[in-house]
Every structure is written in C-alpha cells, then in structure tokens.
C-alpha positions in Angstrom: -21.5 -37.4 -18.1 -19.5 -34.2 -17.8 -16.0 -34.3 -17.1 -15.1 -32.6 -13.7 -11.4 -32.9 -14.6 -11.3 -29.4 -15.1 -12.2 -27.7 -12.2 -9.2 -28.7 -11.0 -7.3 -26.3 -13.1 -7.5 -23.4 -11.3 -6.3 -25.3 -8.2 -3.4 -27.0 -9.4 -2.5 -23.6 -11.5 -2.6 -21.2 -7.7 -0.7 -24.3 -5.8 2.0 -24.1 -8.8 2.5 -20.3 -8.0 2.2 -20.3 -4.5 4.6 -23.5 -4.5 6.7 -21.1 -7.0 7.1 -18.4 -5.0 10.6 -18.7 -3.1 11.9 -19.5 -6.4 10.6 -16.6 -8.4 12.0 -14.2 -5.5 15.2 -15.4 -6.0 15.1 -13.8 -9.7 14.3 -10.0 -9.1 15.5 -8.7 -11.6 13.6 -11.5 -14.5 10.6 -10.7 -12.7 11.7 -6.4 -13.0 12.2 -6.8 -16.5 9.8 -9.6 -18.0 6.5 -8.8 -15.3 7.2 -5.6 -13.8 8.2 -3.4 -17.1 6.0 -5.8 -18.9 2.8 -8.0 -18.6 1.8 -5.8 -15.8 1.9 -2.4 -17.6 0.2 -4.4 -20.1 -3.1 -4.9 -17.4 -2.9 -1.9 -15.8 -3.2 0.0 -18.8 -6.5 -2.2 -19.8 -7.9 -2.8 -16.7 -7.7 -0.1 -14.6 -9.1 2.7 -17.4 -12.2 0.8 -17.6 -12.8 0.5 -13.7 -12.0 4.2 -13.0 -14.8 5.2 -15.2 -17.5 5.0 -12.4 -17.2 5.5 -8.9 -18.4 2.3 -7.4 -16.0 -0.3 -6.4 -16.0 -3.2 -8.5 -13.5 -4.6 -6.0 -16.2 -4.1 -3.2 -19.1 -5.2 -5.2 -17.2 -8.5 -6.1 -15.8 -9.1 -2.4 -19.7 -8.8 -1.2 -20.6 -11.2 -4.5 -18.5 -13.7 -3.3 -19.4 -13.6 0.2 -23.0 -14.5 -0.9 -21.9 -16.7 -3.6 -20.1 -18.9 -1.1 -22.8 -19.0 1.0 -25.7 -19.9 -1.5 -23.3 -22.8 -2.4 -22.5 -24.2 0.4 -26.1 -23.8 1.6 -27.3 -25.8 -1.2 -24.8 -28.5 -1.3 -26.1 -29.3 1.8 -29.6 -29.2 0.8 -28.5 -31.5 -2.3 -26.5 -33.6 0.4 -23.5 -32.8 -1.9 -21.3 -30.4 0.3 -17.4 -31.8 -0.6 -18.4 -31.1 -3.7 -20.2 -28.1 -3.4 -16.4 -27.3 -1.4 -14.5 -28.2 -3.9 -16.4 -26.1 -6.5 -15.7 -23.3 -4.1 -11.8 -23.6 -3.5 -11.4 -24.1 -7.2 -13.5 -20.5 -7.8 -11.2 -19.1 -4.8 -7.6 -20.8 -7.1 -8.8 -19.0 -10.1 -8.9 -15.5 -7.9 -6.2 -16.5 -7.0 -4.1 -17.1 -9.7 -5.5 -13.6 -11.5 -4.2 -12.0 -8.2 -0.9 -12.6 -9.1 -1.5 -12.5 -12.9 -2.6 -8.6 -13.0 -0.5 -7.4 -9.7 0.8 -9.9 -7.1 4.2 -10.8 -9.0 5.4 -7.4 -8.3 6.0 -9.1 -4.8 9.1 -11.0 -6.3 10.3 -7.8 -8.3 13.4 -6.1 -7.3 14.4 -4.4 -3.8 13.9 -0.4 -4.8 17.2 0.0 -3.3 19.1 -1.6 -5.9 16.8 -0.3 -8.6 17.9 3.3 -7.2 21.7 2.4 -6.6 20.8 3.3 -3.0 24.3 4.3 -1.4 25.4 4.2 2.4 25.0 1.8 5.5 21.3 0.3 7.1 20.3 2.0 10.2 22.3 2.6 12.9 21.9 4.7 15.9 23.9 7.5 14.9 21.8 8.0 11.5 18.5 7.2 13.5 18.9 10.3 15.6 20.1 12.3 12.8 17.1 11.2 10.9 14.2 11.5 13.8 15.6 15.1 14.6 15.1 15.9 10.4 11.6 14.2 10.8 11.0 16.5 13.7 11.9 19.2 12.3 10.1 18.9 9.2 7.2 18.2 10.9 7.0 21.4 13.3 8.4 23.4 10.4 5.1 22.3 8.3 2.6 22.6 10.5 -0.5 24.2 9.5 -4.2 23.5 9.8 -5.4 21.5 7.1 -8.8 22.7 5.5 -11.4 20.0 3.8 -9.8 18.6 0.7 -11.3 18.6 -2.5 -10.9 15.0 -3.7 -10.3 15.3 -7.6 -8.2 18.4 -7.2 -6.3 16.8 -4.5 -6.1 13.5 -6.8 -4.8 16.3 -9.7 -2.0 17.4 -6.8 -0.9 13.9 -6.5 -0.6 12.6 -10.1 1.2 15.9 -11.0 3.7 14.6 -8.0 4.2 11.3 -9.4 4.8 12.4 -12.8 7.1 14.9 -11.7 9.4 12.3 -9.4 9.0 9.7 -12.1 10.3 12.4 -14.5 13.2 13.2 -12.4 14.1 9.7 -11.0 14.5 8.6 -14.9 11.4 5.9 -14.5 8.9 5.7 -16.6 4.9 6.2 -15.0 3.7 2.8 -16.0 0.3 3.3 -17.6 -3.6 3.3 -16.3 -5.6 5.7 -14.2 -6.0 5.7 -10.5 -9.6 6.8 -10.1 -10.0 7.3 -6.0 -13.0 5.7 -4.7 -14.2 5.3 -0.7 -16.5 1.9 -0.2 -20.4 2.2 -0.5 -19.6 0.5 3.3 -17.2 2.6 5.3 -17.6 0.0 8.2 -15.1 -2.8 6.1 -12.2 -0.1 6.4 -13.2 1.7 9.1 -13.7 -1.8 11.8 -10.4 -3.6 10.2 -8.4 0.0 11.1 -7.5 0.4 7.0 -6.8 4.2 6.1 -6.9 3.0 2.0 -6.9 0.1 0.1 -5.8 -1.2 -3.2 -7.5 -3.6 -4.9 -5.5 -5.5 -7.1 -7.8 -8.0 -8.9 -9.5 -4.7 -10.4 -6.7 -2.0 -10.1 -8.8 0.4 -8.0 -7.4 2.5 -5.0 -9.7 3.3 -2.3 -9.6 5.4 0.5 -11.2 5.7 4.3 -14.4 7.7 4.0 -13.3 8.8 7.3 -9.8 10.1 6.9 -8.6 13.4 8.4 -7.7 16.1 5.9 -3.8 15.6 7.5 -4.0 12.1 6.7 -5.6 12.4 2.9 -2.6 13.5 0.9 -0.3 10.8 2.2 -2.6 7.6 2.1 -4.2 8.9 -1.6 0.0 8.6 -2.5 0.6 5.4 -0.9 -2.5 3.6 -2.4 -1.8 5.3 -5.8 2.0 3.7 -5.4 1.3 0.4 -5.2 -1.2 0.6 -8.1 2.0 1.5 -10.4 3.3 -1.7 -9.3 5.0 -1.2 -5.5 3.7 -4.0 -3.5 6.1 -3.6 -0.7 5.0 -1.2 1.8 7.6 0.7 2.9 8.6 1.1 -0.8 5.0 2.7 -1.4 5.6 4.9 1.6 9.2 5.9 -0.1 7.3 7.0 -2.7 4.1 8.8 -0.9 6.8 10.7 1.1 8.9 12.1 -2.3 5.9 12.9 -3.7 4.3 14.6 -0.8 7.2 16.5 0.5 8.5 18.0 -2.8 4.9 19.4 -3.6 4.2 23.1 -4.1 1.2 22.6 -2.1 2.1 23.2 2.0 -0.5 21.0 3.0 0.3 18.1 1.2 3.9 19.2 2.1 2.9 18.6 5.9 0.7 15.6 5.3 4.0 13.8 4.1 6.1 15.2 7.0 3.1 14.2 9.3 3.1 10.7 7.9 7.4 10.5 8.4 7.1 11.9 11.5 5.0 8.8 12.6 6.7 5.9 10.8 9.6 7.4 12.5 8.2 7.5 16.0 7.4 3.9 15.9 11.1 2.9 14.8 12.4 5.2 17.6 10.2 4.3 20.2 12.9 0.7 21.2 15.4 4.2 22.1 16.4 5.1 25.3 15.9 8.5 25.0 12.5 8.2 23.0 10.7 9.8 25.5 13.4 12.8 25.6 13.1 13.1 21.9 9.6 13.7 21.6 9.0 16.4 24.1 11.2 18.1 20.5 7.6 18.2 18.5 5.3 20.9 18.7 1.9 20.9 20.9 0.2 21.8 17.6 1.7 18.8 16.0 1.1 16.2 18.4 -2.8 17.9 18.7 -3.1 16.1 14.7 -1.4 12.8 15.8 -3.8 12.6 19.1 -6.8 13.2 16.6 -5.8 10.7 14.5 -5.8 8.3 17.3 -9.2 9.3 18.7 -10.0 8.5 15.0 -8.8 5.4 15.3 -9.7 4.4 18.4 -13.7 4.3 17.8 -13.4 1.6 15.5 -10.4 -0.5 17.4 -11.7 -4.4 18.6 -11.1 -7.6 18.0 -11.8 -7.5 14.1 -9.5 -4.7 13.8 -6.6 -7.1 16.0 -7.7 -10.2 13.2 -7.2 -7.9 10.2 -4.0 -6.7 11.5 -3.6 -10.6 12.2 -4.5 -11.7 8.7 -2.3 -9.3 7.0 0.7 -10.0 8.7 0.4 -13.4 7.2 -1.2 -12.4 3.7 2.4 -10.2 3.7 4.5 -12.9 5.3 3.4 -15.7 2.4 4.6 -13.4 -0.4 7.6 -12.9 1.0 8.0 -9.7 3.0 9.9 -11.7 6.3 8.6 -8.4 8.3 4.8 -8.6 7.6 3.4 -5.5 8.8 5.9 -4.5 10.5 7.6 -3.9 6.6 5.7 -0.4 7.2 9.0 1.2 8.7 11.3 0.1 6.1 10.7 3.3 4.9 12.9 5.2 7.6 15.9 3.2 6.4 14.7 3.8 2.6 14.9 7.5 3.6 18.1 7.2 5.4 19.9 5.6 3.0 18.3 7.7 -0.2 18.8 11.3 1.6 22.4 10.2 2.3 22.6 9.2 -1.3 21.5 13.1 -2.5 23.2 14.4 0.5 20.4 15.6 2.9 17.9 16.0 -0.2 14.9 14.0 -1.0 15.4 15.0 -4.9 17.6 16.7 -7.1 17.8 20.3 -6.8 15.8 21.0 -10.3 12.6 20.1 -8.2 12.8 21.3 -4.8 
C-alpha cells in the first residue's frame, strides 16, 4: 500500500510560509539581501528567458489547466465515492503552487520599503505638499498632451527597457536579470471583465498586458508590469518606477503616458480635498477628453466580476502584508513627494533629464 504521508508536504510547507509571514516582514532587509539580490535573480534569470521565447502565456495556459484539472478531480472522486480525498489531493496540488509562488517571486513582499532603500528624505503627505504636488501633476499633464498614435509593441517594449536600464544605471541598482517578453491573453475577456489593464504572472515570470488598452495607457502599464517582474511587488513602488521611467524618456508620448498615469493616481488622493473640484477645472479639455475615454473603456466591462476581483485582490494584497490592499496604488503620490523633494523638484539627476 502506498504511503499518502506525502501529499501532505506541500500543505504543511505553504501553511509554514503563510504562518511565517509577519515574521519574515519584520526582517527587510535579510529578505533584501539573501532573496531579493539573491535566490530571486537566480529564477528570473532561468525562468523567465525560457517563457519569453513564445508568445503564448504559459501563465494563462496553466490557470485554464487547473481550472479543468480541478474539475475532472473532483468530478471523479465523486464518481469513485472518494471526494475528501479527491479534496485533499487538490489543496495539496493548490500548497505546492503555492509555495513556488513565493519561492520564484512572492518573498519580494517582505523585502525592504523603497524609501529606505533610496534614503528617501523629507516628511509623508501633508496638505501643503499635496497641493504643491497635484498642481506639478497638472501641469505636467497639460504640458504633455499630445494625441497618441497606435504603438508598435516591440519597439515600444525597446522604449521601455532602454528606460529602465537608464534609471537603474543612474539610481546605482543593478537591473536584476531575465527578459520581460510582453504577451496579451489568447482570452481578453479574463482581464478585460475583472477591470485588469496588465498582469504579472509570477509562478512563470511573464508580464501581460490588456488587449484592449488605449495607446495613452500602453507606455505606463508595459512599465508597471515590467517593474514588478524585476522584483517590486508593492504597487505603488512599481508605479514609482513606471513614472521615472516614463517621464524621463526622449519619447513625448511615453512622456505623457507617465504624466497621464500621475495625473490620475493623483486625482484619486486629492479627491477627500475641499477644493478638489476647484482644482480640476486647472486640466486641459484635451486632457480630461483621454481620462473620459479611458473610462468609457472601462466601463463596458464593469459588473459584479469586475467588483469580486477588485474584492479578491484587496485581500490577496492584505495577506502579504500591504495594510492598504488596493488602495496601496496611491502610495506613489507620497513616493513622488518625498523623492522629488529629495532631488529638489527633479525626478532624476540632471545627467538624464
């Protein structure tokens, strides 16, 4: 008789790490030095070269496997009148995902805040440097505006890699290896109905973008997916690094993308103001024509899976840590704050702008 001992493995091995995690966040900078600079460069630079060599999403393909997987077992445990076991078989197969979640990406959840990496200098948020920054984002924004012609993915994907190795270069970091193949789903409907403008998917290093994204969206969502596959999980840290990227570019239209994108993380902080409404009559007709596109965009695919995504999420971010869950998407307005005080009104040096 086989010994079933050890299916259990996977479980007990996930339920260690998930049991784990407020201690491992309370040593960010272990988990900088020994996972972050370490084992995971050490996956991304296997993994994801071997993914980005075809177009298809394994991450897709194996969501879509599983789905049917699950389904065949259950469905014959029952006919086998053996469905706890059948179960069981399927939460340890779910453990061992799991655990390679955190194995090949997830740890860099516990890593350190990229304030303190950066030596970040001056206060949080307060009003004063809210309206200062709002009227910057403003600015920017109806400064930049142009209309955005189709993009050419792989030159646009060119654009961006030549940012990040140009503000890793100048930040003193080092690009942590592997490639960052775009891909859009062979389904748009999964990111299109759950309201997701890109994706990255972790167990298989791939970034993937909405099929459906407006050229004033592209530039800014390719950077933020592309950030959290060099090892940002947190997102306003991946929007820190989308917007450096995208606003020091020599390309205007990837300039305004990133502007665009502030502009609207911005907004939403703002918005608790008493003169919010004051503020915004400030941007352009032409600019708030892109953001009321964007929301038409949006708004064909908004229902109740889109409001259980956003529901899911929240807790998918809350259980690794990030107190804010999605509402960790502004953190970047006090990342920029903070940083552009730092480099007194810049977003880099002056050898870049």
């Amino acid at each position: 008789m086989r010994n079933p001992r050890w299916k259990w493995a996977p479980i007990i091995a996930a339920l260690l790490l998930l049991i784990a995690q407020p201690f491992l966040s309370k040593f960010p900078a272990a988990i900088e030095s020994v996972y972050a600079d370490g084992l995971y460069k050490f996956f991304a630079a296997i993994i994801s070269p071997i993914t980005s060599l075809v177009p298809v999403s394994f991450s897709e393909v194996f969501l879509y496997a599983m789905i049917a997987g699950a389904i065949y077992w259950i469905a014959r445990g029952l006919r086998r009148r053996r469905f706890w076991r059948a179960l069981g078989e399927l939460a340890s197969a779910g453990a061992a995902v799991l655990f390679w979640f955190y194995l090949v990406w997830g740890m860099n959840y516990f890593r350190q805040p990229l304030d303190r990496s950066l030596q970040f200098t001056g206060p949080t948020q307060d009003s004063v440097a809210m309206r200062r920054h709002i009227e910057w984002a403003i600015d920017e924004a109806n400064a930049g505006w142009l209309t955005i012609p189709e993009w050419s993915l792989a030159a646009l994907d060119r654009e961006i890699e030549d940012g990040y190795r140009r503000v890793f270069e100048v930040l003193r970091m080092k690009l942590p290896p592997g490639k960052r193949r775009p891909k859009t789903p062979l389904i748009p409907a999964v990111l299109d109905y759950t309201l997701t403008s890109g994706i990255f998917g972790p167990l298989f290093h791939e970034v993937h973008l909405n099929a459906h994204l407006l050229p004033v969206e592209l530039p800014f969502v390719l950077a933020h997916e592309k950030a959290h596959q060099l090892g940002y999980a947190r997102e306003g840290e991946a929007d820190f690094f989308a917007t450096l990227v995208c606003l020091t570019s020599a390309n205007p239209s990837v300039r305004y993308s990133g502007r665009f994108a502030v502009l609207g993380r911005s907004l939403q902080r703002y918005s608790a103001f008493a003169d919010f409404e004051e503020v915004q009559k400030q941007i352009w007709p032409e600019v708030l024509a892109d953001f009321k596109a964007v929301l038409a965009r949006v708004n064909r695919y908004f229902g109740p899976i889109a409001e259980l995504a956003e529901k899911w999420y929240d807790l998918y971010l809350k259980a690794n840590q990030v107190e804010q869950g999605v509402g960790s998407y502004q953190d970047v307005v006090n990342l920029l704050i903070r940083w552009r005080e730092k480099n007194d009104g810049a977003l880099l040096p002056e050898e870049i702008k």
